[in-house]
C-alpha positions, -999 to 999 in steps of 0.1 A, spaced: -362 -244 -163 -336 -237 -136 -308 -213 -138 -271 -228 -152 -248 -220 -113 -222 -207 -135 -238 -181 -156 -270 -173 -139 -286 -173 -173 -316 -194 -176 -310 -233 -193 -326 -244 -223 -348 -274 -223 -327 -302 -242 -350 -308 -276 -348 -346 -289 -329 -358 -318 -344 -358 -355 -329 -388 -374 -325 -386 -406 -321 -417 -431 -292 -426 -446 -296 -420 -486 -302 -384 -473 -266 -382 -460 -242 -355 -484 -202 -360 -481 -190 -327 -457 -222 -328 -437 -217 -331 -396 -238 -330 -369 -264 -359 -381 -283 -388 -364 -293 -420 -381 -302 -454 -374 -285 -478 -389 -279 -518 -392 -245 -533 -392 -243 -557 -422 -205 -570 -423 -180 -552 -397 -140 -561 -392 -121 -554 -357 -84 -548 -357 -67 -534 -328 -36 -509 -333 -8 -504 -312 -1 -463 -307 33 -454 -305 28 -448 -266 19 -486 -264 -19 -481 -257 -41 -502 -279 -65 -486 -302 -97 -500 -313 -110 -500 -348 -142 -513 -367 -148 -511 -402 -181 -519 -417 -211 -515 -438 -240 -500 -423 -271 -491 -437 -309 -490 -437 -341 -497 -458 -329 -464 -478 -291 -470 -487 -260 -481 -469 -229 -466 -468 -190 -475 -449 -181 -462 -417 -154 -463 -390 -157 -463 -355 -127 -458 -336 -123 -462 -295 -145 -482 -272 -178 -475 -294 -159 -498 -319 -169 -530 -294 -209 -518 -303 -204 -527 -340 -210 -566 -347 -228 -581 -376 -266 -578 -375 -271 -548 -347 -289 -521 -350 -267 -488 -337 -278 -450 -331 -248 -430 -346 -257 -395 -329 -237 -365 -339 -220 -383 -368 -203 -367 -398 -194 -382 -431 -163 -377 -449 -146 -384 -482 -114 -408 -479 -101 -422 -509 -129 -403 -530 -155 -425 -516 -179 -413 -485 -172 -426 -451 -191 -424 -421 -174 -413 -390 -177 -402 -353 -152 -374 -336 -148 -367 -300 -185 -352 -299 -199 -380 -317 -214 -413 -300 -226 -446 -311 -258 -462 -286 -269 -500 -294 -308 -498 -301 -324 -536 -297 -357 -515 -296 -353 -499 -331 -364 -522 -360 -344 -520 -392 -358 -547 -422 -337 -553 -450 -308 -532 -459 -308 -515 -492 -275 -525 -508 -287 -517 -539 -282 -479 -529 -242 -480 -520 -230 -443 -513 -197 -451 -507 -191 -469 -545 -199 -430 -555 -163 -415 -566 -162 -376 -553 -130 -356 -561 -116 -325 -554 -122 -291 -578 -100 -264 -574 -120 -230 -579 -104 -196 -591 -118 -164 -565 -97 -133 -569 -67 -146 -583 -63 -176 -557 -64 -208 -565 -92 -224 -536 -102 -257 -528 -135 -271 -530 
């Protein structure tokens, strides 16, 4: 382990990524890494108001444990075709539409994995047909949102 030139303080070794599977995913959660298989994905391509061109994919990705929606926005988008196998690293899921979404942010990244073996996806185990909604909790007086 060296020193980091900027604070002198000694770097931490880099640890290596636990993947988890996908019917372990929970709506809120970020910070996650799965493997998954792309089973049916969509491009589109949207036109910002500054005239750059924004890419989108929306698909169904899953593993032998569940599958679930997601969309990848940017250049990680041209990584999602039918069939592949995809690393989403540092993923979060979120409810749109009371149904659960996978997503990436700017932190988050999407790797193509040829190497990782995926059999059949479970679409038996849909966690995005799950309907979540909001609940509104009284603490102290205030109305708070769950």
């Amino acid at each position: 382990m060296g020193k980091d030139p900027f604070t002198m303080e000694q770097k931490r070794p880099l640890r290596k990524p636990k993947f988890d599977r996908i019917i372990d995913l929970k709506p809120g959660v970020h910070g996650f890494n799965v493997y998954a298989k792309v089973k049916e994905a969509t491009q589109s391509e949207v036109t910002r108001q500054d005239g750059t061109k924004l890419k989108i994919a929306e698909c169904v990705v899953g593993d032998t444990t569940a599958c679930v929606r997601a969309r990848i926005v940017g250049d990680f988008a041209d990584l999602v075709k039918d069939g592949a196998v995809i690393a989403i690293r540092n993923g979060r899921s979120e409810v749109f539409k009371e149904h659960m979404r996978l997503e990436i942010d700017r932190w988050g990244k999407i790797t193509a994995e040829p190497n990782q073996q995926i059999g059949e996806i479970n679409t038996n185990e849909d966690l995005s047909k799950v309907a979540y909604e909001m609940k509104y909790i009284n603490l102290k007086g205030k109305q708070q949102q769950q």
